[in-house]
N, C-alpha and C positions, 0 to 999 in steps of 0.2 A: 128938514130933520134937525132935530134943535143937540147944538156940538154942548158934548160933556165938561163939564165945568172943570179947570187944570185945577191939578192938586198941588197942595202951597208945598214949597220946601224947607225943611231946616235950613234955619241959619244960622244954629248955634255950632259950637267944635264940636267937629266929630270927638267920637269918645274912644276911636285907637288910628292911627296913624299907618294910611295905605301906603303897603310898599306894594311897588310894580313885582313884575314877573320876571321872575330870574334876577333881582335886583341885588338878592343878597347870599349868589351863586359861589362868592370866594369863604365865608364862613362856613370852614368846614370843623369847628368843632365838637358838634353835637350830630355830625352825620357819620352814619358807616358807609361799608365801602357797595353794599347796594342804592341807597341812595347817592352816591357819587357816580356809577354807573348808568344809572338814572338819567342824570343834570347830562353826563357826557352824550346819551342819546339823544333827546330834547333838545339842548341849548350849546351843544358842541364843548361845555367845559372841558377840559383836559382832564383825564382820571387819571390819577395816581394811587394807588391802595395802600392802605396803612402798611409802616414798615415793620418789619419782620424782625432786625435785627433793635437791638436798644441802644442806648445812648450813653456812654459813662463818661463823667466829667473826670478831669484831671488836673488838679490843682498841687501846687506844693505848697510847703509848709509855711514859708513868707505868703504867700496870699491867704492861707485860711487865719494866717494873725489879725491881716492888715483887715477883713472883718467883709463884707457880703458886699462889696463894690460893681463888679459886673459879673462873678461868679452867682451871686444870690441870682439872678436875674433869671436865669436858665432855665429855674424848674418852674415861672410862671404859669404856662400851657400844657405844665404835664397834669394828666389828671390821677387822681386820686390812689387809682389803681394802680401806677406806675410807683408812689412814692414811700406806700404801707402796703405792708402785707399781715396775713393773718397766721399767727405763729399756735398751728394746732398740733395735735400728738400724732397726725398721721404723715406729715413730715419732718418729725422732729428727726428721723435718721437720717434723711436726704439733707437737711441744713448741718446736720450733725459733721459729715463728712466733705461739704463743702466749706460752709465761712470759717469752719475753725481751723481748718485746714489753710486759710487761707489769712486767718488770723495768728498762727503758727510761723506763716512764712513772713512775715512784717514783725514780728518778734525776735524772729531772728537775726531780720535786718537793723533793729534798735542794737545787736551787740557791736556792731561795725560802725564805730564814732564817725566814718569819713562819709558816709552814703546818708542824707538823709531820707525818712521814711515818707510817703502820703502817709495826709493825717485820716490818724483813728479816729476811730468812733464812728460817728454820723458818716464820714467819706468813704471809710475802709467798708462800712455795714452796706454802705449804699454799692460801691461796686462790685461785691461780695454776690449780691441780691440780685443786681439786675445783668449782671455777665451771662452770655447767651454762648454755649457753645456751636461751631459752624454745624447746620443741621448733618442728621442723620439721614441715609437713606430709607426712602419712603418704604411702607408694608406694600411687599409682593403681588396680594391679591386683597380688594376691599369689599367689606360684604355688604351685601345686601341691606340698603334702607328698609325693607318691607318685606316678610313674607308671607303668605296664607296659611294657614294651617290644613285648610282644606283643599290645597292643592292635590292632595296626595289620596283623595280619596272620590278625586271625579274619576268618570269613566266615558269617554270620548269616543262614536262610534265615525270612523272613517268612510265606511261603503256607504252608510243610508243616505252619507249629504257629499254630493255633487260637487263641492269646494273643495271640498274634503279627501276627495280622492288623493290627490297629487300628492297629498303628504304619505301615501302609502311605500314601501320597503318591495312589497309584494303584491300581488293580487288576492292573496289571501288574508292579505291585513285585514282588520275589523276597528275592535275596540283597544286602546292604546290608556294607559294612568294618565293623570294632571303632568305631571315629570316628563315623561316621553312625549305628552303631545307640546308643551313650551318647548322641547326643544325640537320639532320638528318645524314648528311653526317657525322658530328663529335659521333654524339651519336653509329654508325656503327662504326667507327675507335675504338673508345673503347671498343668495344665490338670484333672487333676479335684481340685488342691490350690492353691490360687489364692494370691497375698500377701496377706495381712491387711493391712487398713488402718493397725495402728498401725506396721507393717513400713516403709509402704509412706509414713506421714506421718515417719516418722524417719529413713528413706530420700531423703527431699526437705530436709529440717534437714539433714543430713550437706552433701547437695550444694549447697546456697547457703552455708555457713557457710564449703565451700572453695572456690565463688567468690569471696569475698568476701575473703577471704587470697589468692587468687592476682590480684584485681585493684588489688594494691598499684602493679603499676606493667608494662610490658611484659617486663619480664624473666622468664625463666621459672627462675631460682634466685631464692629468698626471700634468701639469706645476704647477699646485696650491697644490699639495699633495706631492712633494717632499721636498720645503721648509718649508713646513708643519712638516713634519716627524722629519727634519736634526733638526727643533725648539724644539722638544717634544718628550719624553722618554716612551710613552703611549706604540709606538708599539715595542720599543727595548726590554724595558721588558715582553712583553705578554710572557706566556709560548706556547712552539714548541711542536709540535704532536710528539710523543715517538714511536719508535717498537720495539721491542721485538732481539737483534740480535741471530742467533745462534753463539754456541760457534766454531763450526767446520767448517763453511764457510761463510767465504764474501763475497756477491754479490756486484760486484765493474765493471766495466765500462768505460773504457780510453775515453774523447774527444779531439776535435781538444784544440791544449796548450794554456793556457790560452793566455800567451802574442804573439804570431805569428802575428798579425797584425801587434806589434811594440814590434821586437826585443832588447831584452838587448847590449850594448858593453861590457859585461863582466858578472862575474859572481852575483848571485842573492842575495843580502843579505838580505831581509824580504820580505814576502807576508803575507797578513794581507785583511781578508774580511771585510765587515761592519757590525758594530756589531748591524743594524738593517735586517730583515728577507723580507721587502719590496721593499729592496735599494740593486741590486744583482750586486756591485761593488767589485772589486780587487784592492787590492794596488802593486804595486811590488816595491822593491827599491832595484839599482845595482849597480856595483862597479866604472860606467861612471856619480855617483853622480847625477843620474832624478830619479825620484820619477814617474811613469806614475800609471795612472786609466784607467780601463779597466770594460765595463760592458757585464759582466759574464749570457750568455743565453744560453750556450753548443752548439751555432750551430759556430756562425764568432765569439764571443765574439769581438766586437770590440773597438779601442782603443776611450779611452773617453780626456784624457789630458796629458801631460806630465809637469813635474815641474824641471828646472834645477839649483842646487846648487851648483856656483863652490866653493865657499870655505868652503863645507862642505860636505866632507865625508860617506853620509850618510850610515850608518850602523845600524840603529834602527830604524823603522816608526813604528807607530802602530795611529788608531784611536782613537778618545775621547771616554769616553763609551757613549756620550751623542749624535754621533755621528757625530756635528757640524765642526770638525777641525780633523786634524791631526797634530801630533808630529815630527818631524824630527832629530834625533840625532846622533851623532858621536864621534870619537877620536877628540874633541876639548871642551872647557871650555863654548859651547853656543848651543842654539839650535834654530831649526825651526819651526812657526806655520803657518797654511797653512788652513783658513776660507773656508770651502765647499759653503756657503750660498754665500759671498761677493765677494770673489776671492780676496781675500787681506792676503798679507804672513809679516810675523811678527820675527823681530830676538830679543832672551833677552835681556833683560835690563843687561847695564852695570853694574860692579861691583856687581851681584846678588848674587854671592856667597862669599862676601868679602875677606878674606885672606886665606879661604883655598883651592882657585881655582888661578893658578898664569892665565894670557893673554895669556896661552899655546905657548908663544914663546920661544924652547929652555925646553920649560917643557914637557916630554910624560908620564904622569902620570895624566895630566886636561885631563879629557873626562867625556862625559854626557850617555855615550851606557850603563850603566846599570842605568835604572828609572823603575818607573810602577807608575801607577796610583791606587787608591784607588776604589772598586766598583761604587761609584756614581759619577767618575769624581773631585772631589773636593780638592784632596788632590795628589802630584806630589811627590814618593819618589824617592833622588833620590842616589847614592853610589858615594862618593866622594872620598879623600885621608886619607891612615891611619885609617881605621874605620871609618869614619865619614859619615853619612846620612844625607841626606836635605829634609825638609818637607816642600814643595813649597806651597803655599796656589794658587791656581787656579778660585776660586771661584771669586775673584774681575776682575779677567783681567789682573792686573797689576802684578803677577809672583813674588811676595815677599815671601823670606823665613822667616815660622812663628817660625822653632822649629830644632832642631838638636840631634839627636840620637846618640851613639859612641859604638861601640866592638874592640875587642881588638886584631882583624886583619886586612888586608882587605876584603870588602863584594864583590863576586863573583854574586852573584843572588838575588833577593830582589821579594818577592809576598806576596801580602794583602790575608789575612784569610778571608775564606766565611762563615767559620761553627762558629765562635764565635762574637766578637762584633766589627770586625775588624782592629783586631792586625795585623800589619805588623811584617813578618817573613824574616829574612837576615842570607845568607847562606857565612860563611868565608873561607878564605884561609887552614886553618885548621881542615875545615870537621863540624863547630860547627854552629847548629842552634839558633839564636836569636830569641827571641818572644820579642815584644817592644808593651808594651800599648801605643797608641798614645794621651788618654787621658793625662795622668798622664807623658807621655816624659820619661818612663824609660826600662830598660829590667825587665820581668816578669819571664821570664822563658829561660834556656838556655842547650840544650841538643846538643849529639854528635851522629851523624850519625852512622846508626850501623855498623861496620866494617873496615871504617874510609878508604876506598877506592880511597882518592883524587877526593872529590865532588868539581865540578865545577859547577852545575846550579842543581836549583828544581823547580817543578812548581805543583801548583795542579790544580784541574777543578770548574766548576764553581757552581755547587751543593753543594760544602761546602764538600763532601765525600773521597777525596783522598787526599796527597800528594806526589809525586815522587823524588826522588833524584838520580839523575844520577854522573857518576865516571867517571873517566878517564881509568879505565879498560872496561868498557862498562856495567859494572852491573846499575840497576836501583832498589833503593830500594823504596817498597811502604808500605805507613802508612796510618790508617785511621786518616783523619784530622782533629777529633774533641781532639783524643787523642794529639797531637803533641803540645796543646795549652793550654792544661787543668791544671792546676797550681797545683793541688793536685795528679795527677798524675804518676808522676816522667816522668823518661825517657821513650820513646813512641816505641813500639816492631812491626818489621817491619810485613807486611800482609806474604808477598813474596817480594823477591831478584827476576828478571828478569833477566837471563843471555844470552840471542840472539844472543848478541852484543859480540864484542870482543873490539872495539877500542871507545874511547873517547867518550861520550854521546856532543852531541850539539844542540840537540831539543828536548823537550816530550811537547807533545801536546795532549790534552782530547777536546772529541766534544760535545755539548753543554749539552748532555743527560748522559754524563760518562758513556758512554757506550763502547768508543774506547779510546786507548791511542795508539797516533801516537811516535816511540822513532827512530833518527836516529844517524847517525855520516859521518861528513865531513870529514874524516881522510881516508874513503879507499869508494870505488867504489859501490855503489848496498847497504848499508848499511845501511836499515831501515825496522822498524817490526812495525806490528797493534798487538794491544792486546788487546784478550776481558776483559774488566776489572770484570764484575760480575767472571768470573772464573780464572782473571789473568792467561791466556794462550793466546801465541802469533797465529794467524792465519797461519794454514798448505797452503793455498794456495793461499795469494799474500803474497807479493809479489812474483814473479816467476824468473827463470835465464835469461830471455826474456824479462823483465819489465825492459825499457831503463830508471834506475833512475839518475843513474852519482851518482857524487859527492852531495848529499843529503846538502841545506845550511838552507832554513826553510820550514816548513810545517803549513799549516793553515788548519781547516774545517771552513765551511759555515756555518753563525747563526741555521740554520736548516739541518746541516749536509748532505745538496743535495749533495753539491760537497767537495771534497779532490784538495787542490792546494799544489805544491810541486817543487822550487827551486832549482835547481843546478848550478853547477859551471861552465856550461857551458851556461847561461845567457837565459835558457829554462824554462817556467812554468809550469810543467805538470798537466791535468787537469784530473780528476777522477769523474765519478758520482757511488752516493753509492744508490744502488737499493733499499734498505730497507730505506730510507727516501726521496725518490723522490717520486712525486706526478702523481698517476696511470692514 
């Protein structure tokens, strides 16, 4: 049999350039989120779906001088859609009532010489535009993609057809409308197809999560009761229903992570809830300097905004206690404020701290990461250089320091007294507690930590009943808090030493009832304990060798202790619900 003659091949360039398969799986910018779901089937990519909340940059007025240095950079990868809009007549009322409003409230700020503004124009339009309020609850009932018209006018005989029977009421049943036979047919499928229990437990999460949003207040629009809340201290304050915990088990509960919607670039440096119980918001803040909000409901939690600061570091956020703004702070000599109501971000006033904060250029000793606030918001303390404290007056708006406190090291940790008339307590390099009257501008009272462990931070809860001091061996010493302040006193004898821990303490956290004390350490891997505080004993069973904690960087509870949020170093939220304060 005579062999077929081979066919010659090109030798010249090909005329487009093979990519293999799956080669160019990480370009995701011309794919939606069905084709990412796609790749993740096939080729195992990881899906992430586009984010939900937006992105707003934040710049002050020296950076929009000094001209598009790494700010220009930013909007490279946005597209088109993100950076114009189309200004037609059918929203001209809805912009009407927002940018101008919003343009209103930056005008006002031009009359206050000490505050400078974010720059107008282009920056104020831009954030004006792309500010996303935290969503609304979802519609009730969704209708139908499709319906027939001629549903309604078949005529379906039950007795002639033998399948048919079952669907009967009676034995005298016959002919039934389109209407009554779909639903006969569906009420049949559930019955020999029943709901699955995990249907049917997620089905009950859904429906208390939106009781509990819609029992903000009688209104039946959510939009008039949250500005409402962010103005008024009525509901931050109410007291939170209490249980009883035991001392031998924690009922504890992992959900999906808080931030998965919109991933960190890095690792987590604060999470911080709202400190009202109505408004079921997360803050995250991480080491790719955004700040994102997230609203927290255990099933998507989905992402509500993001905030980018490039020239600022942020490493401390916490909310107002009044809960209108957030703080933003870092390794530098300035900080960030960020209007929940307005959507207008704010950088301090020049020269605020006069000569004992240098321009942080060439200085790494100006930083603002150790502050706190006073209980009612009013008063901004904050640990400067050398000893020195600043007591910010907040109360005006305009961030003048009224008063200045001194110890005679540097201050490590700084928290306001709840059990007494609210003295500010500053923890130093040297193990020694300050007690500073803020009336009077002096030290009252000054005691040494007991054991003298190399104290790096304290913190106590918000009852007024403990305070903790943690070491850089991992001991945690606890005092009752009324003793630690009491001027007649003397030095204050610890409850119990906690020793769990072996390496550095870098979080203790108490939930709103002191009834838990969360203590962890960023220094080694899995490194965090609950303790019941009425018996100062840590919990035998969480966490467990199986509970993916990582690198532990902050931990937060929820105003009403539903949920545990939990930070690591690998730019992960983890979210927890605590069975003994969630709502049955």
């Amino acid at each position: 049999m005579v062999k077929n003659p081979r066919k010659r091949q090109k030798t010249g360039k090909p005329q487009h350039k093979i990519v293999p398969l799956g080669a160019d799986l990480r370009n995701d910018t011309s794919k939606d989120d069905e084709e990412r779901r796609l790749e993740n089937l096939l080729f195992g990519v990881p899906y992430a779906p586009e984010k939900a909340g937006k992105e707003i940059l934040v710049v002050s007025d020296e950076e929009a001088e000094d001209g598009p240095h790494e700010v220009g950079r930013e909007f490279e990868n946005l597209l088109d859609s993100d950076l114009f809009f189309v200004d037609d007549n059918a929203g001209l009322s809805e912009l009407s009532q927002g940018p101008q409003d919003h343009v209103q409230s930056d005008a006002d700020d031009d009359e206050e010489p000490i505050i400078p503004e974010v720059p107008e124009s282009d920056e104020d339009e831009e954030i004006s535009i792309i500010h996303q309020e935290i969503p609304q609850q979802p519609q009730k009932t969704k209708a139908p993609a499709w319906t027939d018209p001629d549903d309604v006018n078949v005529q379906v005989s039950l007795a002639s057809n033998n399948r048919l029977r079952k669907l009967r009421d009676a034995p005298s049943d016959d002919t039934v409308g389109g209407r009554e036979y779909e639903r006969r047919l569906r009420r049949q499928f559930e019955h020999i197809n029943p709901t699955p229990d995990w249907a049917s437990i997620a089905r009950k999460k859904r429906e208390r999560g939106k009781r509990r949003r819609s029992s903000v207040s009688g209104s039946e629009s959510g939009e008039d009761v949250v500005p409402e809340l962010l103005a008024s201290t009525a509901g931050i304050l109410a007291t939170a229903k209490s249980r009883t915990i035991p001392p031998s088990t924690l009922s504890i509960e992992r959900l999906r992570d808080a931030n998965q919607a919109a991933p960190a670039d890095g690792e987590i440096q604060t999470v911080a809830f709202h400190p009202s119980p109505h408004i079921p918001v997360l803050l995250t803040a991480s080491a790719d300097r955004r700040l994102r909000l997230f609203h927290i409901d255990g099933l998507t939690n989905p992402h509500a905004q993001t905030l980018h600061v490039p020239s600022l570091p942020i490493t401390n956020a916490v909310f107002h206690p009044s809960g209108t703004s957030i703080l933003m702070t870092g390794p530098r000599p300035f900080y960030y404020t960020y209007d929940l109501q307005s959507g207008a971000s704010h950088r301090s006033p020049r020269g605020l701290w006069g000569t004992t904060f240098s321009s942080g250029r060439g200085d790494q000793g100006a930083s603002m990461e150790i502050s706190s606030f006073n209980p009612t918001g009013e008063i901004l303390a904050v640990a400067g250089r050398r000893g020195q404290v600043h007591l910010v007056d907040w109360r005006s708006g305009a961030a003048q320091v009224v008063g200045e406190l001194k110890a005679n090291t540097n201050v490590k940790s700084l928290w306001w007294s709840k059990a007494g008339a609210g003295e500010l307590l500053g923890l130093t390099e040297d193990s020694q507690v300050y007690v500073w009257n803020i009336g009077q501008r002096k030290c009252v009272k000054r005691w040494q930590d007991e054991g003298g462990f190399g104290s790096r931070l304290f913190g106590g809860d918000s009852q007024g009943k403990y305070l903790t001091v943690g070491s850089n061996t991992g001991l945690v010493n606890v005092y009752n808090a009324e003793s630690t302040i009491d001027l007649e006193g003397g030095k204050p004898k610890t409850l119990k030493t906690i020793g769990n821990l072996t390496t550095s303490i870098s979080t203790l956290r108490f939930n709103h009832d002191s009834q838990l004390l969360a203590i962890a350490s960023n220094d080694k891997k899995d490194q965090m304990r609950m303790v019941h505080c009425p018996s100062l004993t840590a919990f035998g069973n969480w966490p467990t060798s199986s509970t993916p904690l990582g690198h532990v960087t902050s931990v937060d509870f929820s105003r009403e202790s539903e949920y545990l949020a939990i930070g690591n170093t690998r730019g992960r939220v983890l979210l927890y619900q605590l069975r003994h304060f969630s709502q049955q």
